[in-house]
N, CA, C and O atoms as a DFTB+ gen file, in Angstrom:
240 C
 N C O
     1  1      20.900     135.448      37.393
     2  2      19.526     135.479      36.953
     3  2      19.335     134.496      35.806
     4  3      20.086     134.320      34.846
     5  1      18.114     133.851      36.105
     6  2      17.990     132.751      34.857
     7  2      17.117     133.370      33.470
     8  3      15.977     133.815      33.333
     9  1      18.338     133.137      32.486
    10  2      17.775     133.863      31.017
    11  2      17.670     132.488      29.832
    12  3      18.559     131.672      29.593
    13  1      16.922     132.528      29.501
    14  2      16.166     131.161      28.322
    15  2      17.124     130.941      27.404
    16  3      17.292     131.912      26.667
    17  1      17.893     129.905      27.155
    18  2      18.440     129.277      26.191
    19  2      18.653     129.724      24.714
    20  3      19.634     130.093      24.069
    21  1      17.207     129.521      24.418
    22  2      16.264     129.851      22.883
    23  2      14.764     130.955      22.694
    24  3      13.820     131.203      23.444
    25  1      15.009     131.247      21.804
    26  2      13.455     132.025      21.875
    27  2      13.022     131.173      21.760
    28  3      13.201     130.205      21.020
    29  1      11.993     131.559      22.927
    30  2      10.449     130.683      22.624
    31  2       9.673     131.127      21.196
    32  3       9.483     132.299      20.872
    33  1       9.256     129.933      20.394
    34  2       8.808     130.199      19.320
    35  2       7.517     131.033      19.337
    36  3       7.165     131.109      20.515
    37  1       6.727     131.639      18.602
    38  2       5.263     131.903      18.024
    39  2       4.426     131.134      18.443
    40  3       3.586     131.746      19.104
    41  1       4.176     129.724      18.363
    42  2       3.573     128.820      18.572
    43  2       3.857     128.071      19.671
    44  3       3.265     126.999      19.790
    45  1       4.788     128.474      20.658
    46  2       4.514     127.761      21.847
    47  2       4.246     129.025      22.619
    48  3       3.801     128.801      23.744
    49  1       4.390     130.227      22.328
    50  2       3.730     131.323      23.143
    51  2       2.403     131.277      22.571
    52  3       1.566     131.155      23.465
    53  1       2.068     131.312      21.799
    54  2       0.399     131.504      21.670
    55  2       0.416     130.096      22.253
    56  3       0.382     130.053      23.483
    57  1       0.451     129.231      21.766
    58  2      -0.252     127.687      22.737
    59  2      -0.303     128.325      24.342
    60  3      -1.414     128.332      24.871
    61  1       0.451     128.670      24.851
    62  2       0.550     128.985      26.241
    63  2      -0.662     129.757      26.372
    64  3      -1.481     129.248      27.137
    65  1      -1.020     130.908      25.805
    66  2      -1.896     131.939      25.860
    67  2      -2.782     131.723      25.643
    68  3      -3.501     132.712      25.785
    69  1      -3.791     130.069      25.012
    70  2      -4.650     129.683      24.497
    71  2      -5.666     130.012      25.694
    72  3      -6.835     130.069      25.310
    73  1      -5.491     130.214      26.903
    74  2      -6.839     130.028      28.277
    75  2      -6.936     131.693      28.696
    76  3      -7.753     132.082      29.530
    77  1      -5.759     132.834      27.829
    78  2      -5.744     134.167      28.695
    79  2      -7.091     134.817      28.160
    80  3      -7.026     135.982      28.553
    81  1      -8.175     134.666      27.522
    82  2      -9.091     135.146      26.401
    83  2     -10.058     135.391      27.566
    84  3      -9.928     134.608      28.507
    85  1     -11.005     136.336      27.675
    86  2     -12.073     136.797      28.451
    87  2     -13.131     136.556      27.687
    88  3     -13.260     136.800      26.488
    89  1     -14.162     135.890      28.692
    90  2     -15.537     135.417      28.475
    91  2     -16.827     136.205      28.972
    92  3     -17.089     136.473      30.145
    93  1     -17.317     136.411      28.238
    94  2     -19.020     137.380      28.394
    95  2     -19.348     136.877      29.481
    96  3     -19.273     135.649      29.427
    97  1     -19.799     137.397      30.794
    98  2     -20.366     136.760      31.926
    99  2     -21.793     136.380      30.923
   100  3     -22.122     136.893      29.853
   101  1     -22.604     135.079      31.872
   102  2     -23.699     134.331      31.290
   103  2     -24.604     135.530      32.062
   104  3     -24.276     136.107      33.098
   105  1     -26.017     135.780      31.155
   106  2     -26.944     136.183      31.467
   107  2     -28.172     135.498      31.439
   108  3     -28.172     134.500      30.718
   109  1     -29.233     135.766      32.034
   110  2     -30.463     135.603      31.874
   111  2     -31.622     136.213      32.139
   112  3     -31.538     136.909      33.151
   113  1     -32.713     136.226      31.606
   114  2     -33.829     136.883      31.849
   115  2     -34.811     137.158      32.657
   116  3     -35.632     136.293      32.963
   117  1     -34.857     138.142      33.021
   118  2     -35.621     138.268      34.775
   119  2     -37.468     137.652      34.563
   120  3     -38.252     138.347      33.916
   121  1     -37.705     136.949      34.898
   122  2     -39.087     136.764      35.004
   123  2     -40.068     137.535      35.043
   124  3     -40.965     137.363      34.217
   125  1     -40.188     138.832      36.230
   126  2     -40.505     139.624      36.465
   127  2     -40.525     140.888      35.652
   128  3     -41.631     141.385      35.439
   129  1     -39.433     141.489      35.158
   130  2     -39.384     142.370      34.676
   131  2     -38.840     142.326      33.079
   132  3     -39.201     143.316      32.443
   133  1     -38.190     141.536      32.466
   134  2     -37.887     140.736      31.134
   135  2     -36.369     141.586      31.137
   136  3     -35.715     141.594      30.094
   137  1     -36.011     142.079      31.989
   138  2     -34.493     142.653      31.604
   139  2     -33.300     141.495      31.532
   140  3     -33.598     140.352      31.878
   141  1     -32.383     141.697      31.227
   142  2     -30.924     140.739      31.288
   143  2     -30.422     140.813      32.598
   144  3     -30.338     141.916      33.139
   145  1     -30.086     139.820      33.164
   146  2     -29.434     139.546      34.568
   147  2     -28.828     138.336      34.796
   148  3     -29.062     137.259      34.248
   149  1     -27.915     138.640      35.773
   150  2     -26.763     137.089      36.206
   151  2     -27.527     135.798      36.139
   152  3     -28.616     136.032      35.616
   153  1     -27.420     134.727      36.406
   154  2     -28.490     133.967      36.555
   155  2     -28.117     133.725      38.261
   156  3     -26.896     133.858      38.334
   157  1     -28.531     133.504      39.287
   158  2     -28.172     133.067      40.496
   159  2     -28.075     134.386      41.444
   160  3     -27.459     134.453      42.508
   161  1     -28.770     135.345      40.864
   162  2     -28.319     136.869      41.619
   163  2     -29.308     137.675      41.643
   164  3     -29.726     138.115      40.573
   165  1     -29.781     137.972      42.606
   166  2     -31.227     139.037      42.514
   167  2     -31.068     139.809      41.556
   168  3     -29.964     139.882      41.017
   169  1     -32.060     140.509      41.156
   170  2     -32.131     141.183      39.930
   171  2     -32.021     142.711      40.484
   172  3     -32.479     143.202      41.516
   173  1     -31.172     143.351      39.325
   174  2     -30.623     144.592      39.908
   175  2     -31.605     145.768      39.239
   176  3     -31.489     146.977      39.437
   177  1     -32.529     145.154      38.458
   178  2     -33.471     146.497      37.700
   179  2     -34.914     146.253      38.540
   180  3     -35.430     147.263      39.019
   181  1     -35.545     145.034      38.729
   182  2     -36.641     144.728      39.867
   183  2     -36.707     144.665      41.512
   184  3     -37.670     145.004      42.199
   185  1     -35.128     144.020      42.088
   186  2     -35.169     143.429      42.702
   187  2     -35.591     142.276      43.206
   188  3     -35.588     142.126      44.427
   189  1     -36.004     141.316      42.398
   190  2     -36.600     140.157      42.449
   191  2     -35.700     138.775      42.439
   192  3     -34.786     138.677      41.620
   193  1     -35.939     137.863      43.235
   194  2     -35.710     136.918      42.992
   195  2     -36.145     135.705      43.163
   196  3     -36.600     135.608      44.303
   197  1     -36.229     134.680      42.548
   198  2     -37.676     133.572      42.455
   199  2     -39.023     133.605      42.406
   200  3     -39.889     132.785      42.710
   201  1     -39.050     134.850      41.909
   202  2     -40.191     135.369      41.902
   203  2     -40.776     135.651      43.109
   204  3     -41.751     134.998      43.480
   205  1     -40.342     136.481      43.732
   206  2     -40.265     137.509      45.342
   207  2     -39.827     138.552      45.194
   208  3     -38.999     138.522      44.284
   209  1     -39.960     139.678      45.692
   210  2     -39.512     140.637      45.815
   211  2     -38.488     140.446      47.066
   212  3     -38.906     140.012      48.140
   213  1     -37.238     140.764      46.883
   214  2     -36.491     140.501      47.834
   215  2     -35.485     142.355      48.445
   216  3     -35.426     142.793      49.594
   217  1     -35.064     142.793      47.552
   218  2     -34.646     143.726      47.446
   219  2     -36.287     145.649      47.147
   220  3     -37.267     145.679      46.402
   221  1     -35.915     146.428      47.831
   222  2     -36.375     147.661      47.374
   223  2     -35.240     148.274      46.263
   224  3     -34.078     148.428      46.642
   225  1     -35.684     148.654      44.711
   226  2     -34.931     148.856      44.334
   227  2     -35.590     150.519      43.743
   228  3     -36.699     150.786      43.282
   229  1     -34.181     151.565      44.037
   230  2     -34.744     152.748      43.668
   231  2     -34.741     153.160      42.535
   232  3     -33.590     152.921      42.168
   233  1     -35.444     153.794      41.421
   234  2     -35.910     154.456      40.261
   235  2     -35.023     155.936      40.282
   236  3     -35.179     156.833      41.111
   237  1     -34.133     155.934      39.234
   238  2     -33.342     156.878      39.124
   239  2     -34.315     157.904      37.930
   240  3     -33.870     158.982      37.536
């Protein structure tokens, strides 16, 4: 089994880890109804999209 030479330092493990960080999906604002939503995705509180009703959406 292959076992590493040297410890990998602090700084070349975090350098490595620099891209593992999670990003807020992008939102945007529904036209229709002013709630927060994906941008590119019918809207999940109106059902609207491009300004259409595309979806029936039910009222809990």
């Amino acid at each position: 089994m292959a076992v590493p030479k040297r410890k990998t330092s602090r700084c070349s493990r975090d350098q490595r880890r620099t891209h593992d960080a999670l990003t807020a999906p992008a939102l945007s604002i529904c036209p229709e109804c002013k709630e927060a939503k994906q941008p590119h995705i019918v809207c999940p509180h109106c059902g609207s999209y491009r300004g259409r009703k595309v979806i029936e959406v039910e009222s809990f």
